[in-house]
N, C-alpha and C positions, 0 to 999 in steps of 0.2 A: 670088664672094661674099666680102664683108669680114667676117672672125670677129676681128679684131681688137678690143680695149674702147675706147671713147670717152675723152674727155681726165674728164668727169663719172665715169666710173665707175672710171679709174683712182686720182683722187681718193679716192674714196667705198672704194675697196682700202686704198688709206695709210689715211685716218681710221684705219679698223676693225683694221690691222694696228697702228699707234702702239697705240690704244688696248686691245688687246686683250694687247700685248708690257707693260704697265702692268696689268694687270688681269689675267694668266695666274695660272694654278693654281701655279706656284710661286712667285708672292709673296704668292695670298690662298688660301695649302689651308687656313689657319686660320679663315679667316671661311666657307668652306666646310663645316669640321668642325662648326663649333660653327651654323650655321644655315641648312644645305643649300643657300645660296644666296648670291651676293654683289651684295647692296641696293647698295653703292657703285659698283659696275660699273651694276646698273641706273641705276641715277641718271645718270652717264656717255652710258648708251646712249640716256638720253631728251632729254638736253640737249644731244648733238652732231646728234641726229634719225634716230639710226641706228635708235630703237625704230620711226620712223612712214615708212618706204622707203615704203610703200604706201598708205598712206591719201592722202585729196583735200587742199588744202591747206587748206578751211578749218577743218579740223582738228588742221592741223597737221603735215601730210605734207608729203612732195616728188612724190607722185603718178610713180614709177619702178614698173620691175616685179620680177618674181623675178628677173631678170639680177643687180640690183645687189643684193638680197638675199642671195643666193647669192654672191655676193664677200664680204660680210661674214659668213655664217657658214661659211666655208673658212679664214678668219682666225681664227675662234673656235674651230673646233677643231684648229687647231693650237697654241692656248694651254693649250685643256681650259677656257677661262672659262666659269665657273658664274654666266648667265645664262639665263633662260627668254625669249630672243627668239623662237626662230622661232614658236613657239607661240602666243606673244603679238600678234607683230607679222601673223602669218597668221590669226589670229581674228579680230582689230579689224579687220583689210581684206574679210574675208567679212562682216563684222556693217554694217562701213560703205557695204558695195554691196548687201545682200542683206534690213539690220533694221536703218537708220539709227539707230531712234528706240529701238532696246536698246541702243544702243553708247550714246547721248546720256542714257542713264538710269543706265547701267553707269561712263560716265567710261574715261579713259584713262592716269589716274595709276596705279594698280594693273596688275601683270601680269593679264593672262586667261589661264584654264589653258585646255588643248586637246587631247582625245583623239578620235580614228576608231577605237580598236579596242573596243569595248566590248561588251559583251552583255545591251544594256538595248534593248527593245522599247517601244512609243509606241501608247497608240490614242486615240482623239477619243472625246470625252464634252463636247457640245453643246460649249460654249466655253472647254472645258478638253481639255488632252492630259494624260494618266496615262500615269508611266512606272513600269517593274519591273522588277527586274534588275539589272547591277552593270557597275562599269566600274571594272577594273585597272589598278593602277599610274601614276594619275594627277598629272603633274607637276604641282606646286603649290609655292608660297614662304607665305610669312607675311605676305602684305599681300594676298593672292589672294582674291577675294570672288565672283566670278564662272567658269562654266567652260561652254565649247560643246563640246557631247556629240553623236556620231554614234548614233542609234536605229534600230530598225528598226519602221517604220509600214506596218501592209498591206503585209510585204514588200518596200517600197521601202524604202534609203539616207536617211534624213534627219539634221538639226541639228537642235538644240534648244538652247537658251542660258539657262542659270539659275543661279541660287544657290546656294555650295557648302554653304549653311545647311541649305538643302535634304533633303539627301542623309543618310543614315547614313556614317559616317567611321573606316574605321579606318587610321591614320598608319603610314608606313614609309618604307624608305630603300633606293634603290638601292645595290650597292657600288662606283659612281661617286661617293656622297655626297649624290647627289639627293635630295629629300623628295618623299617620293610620299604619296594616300591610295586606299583601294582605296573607291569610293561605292557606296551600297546603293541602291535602291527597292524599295518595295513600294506599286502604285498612288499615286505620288508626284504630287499636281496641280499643275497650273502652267497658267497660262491661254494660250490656244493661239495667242495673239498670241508666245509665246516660241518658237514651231517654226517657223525659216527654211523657206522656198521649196525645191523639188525640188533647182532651179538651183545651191543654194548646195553642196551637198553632193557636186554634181559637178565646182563651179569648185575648192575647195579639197582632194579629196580627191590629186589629179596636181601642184598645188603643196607639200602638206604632205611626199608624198614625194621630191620635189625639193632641199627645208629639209634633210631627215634626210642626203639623199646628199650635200649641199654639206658638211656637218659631216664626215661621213665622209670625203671627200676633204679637208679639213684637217684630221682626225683619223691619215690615213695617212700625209700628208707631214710630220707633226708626228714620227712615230713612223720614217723613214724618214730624216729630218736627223739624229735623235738618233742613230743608229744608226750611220748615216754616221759623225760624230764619234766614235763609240764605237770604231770598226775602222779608222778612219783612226791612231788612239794608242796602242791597243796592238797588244802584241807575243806571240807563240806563236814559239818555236825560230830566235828573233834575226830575225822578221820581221814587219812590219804584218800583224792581222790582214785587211785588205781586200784583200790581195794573194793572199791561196791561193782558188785557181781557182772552187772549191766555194763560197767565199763569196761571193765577184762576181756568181757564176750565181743565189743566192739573190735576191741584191740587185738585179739585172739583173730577177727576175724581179716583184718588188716594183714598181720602178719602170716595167713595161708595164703591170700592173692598173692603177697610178694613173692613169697617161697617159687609158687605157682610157675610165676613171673618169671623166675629165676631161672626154673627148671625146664623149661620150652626156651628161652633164649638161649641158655647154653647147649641146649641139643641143635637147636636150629643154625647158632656158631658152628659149631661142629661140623655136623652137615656143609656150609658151607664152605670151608676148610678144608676139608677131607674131601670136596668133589664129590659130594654124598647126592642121591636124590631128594629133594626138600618134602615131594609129599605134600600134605596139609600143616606143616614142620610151619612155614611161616604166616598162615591163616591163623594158627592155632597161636599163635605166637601174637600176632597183633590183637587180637582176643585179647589175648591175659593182661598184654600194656595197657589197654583201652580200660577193661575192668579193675586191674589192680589201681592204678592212676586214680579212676571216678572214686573208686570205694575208699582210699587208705584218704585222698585228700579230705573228700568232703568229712571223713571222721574227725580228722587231725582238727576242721574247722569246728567242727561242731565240740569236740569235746574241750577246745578252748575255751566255751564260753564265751563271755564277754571280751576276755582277751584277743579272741581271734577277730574282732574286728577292729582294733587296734591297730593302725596301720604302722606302726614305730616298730610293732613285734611281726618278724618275719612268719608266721603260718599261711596269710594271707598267699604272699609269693608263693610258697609250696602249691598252693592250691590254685593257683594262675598258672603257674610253668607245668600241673598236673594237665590242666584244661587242654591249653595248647597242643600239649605233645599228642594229646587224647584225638581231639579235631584234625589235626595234621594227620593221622592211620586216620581218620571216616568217624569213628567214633565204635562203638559198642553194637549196639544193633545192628550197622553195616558189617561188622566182620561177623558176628555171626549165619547173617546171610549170605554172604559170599562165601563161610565156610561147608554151610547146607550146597547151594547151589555149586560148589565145585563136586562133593560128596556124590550130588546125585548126576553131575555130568562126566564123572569118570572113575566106572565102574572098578579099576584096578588100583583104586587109591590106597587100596591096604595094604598094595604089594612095595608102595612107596615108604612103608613109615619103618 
């Protein structure tokens, strides 16, 4: 098997790395601070087409998969750029295979927001769905008008796509700088032409954790270079810090999770790509983001020193945007039991990998 990237996707790595080394969180933490987001990076990301990897072309995509997706947000979080891609771009590609004629009513100039974790249930009332309930920490920008919401309907997994007008709203901010809002219902109607298909909520719930792991993986090697640099120049008792044994072995052990990291997202891409069966492909996988994430950040803090609490010197960020993405999969513990308990509820899991 060739796991090597294509000459296309090696491309589509430079774009996103040029552009994202131009657009990193240390030349716009100010456009950041002041409005949780940076619209000039979006604009960037819509006009080189790195917002539309996924959509058909006459929309204005390149019709690619999460492979090359997931090259460009391993770029992005190695900068920390404060864009709401994956969200965006993994919404409009379930809307445009699964509710053409929402995305064609919605538009594609505005970000779409996007959350699966939420605690808003769904029922049918003739030709309306009523939702109730709420959904946390929902990432949004200031041009956001739209948002596809995970519910739960008669106990299944559904989408549902509507208007953040919608909703009751109360505004917040990660300590990444993000803007979030937290949406309320109370029997909130919406006509039931806005509740995707079964289908959709199964295509996109293995790619959106996919997005978060690719981030995390350039959020560890972000936090892993810095570090590097950091213990390659100074000095403890007239010698490089990277040189005393205890340090190397941290770092050493930093750079297996990542590796790790690497190696179950790009099979688990793959897999998704290919129309492969996924298996424990993306259990295993949130695994590795959750652990690579906890382990490379907290090192990267810890081996600063006193500089890591510094807040003028970026490691901190590293190890904030590590948390997030960490919490956002469940964290550690969670996926390992969800990976046990999928193991021991179906028996033919091997025949999947």
């Amino acid at each position: 098997m060739d796991f090597q990237l294509n000459e296309e996707q090696r491309q589509i790595g430079e774009l996103a790395q040029g552009l994202f080394a131009d657009y990193g969180h240390e030349h716009r933490a100010a456009e950041l601070a002041r409005a949780g987001w940076d619209a000039a990076l979006w604009a960037q990301l819509q006009d080189t087409g790195l917002a539309a990897l996924l959509l058909p072309s006459e929309l204005g995509g390149a019709e690619l998969g999460v492979t090359e997706l997931a090259l460009v947000l391993e770029e992005q979080g190695k900068q920390l750029a404060a864009a709401p891609l994956w969200r965006h771009a993994l919404a409009a590609a379930a809307l445009s295979r699964f509710a053409p004629a929402l995305l064609d009513a919605a538009g594609l100039a505005a970000p779409i927001a996007l959350s699966l974790d939420t605690a808003l249930t769904a029922r049918l009332d003739g030709n309306r769905v009523l939702l109730s309930g709420q959904a946390d920490a929902v990432a949004v920008t200031a041009d956001t008008g739209h948002v596809l919401l995970a519910v739960c309907l008669e106990g299944e997994p559904k989408l549902v796509f509507a208007p953040l007008s919608v909703f009751g709203q109360a505004p917040g901010r990660l300590f990444t700088g993000e803007t979030v809002v937290e949406l309320a219902a109370d029997n909130t109607a919406l006509p039931a032409a806005q509740l995707l298909p079964a289908a959709a909520h199964e295509w996109l719930a293995p790619r959106a954790m996919l997005a978060i792991a690719a981030l995390q993986l350039g959020i560890a090697e972000g936090a892993q270079a810095l570090t590097v640099a950091h213990l390659s120049e100074r000095e403890q008792f007239g010698r490089k810090l990277g040189s005393f044994q205890a340090v190397a072995q941290r770092m050493a052990d930093g750079f297996i999770a990542i590796e790790a990291l690497r190696s179950v997202l790009w099979q688990l891409a793959w897999r998704l790509d290919a129309g492969a069966p996924i298996g424990t492909a993306h259990l295993t996988c949130k695994y590795w983001a959750c652990e690579a994430g906890n382990r490379v950040a907290h090192a990267a803090q810890h081996l600063h020193g006193g500089t890591g609490s510094d807040t003028s010197y970026p490691v901190h960020r590293y190890y904030l945007a590590a948390r997030v993405a960490e919490l956002e999969m469940g964290g550690v513990a969670r996926q390992l039991a969800d990976l046990a308990a999928y193991i021991q509820q179906n028996e033919s899991w091997r025949a999947g990998q």
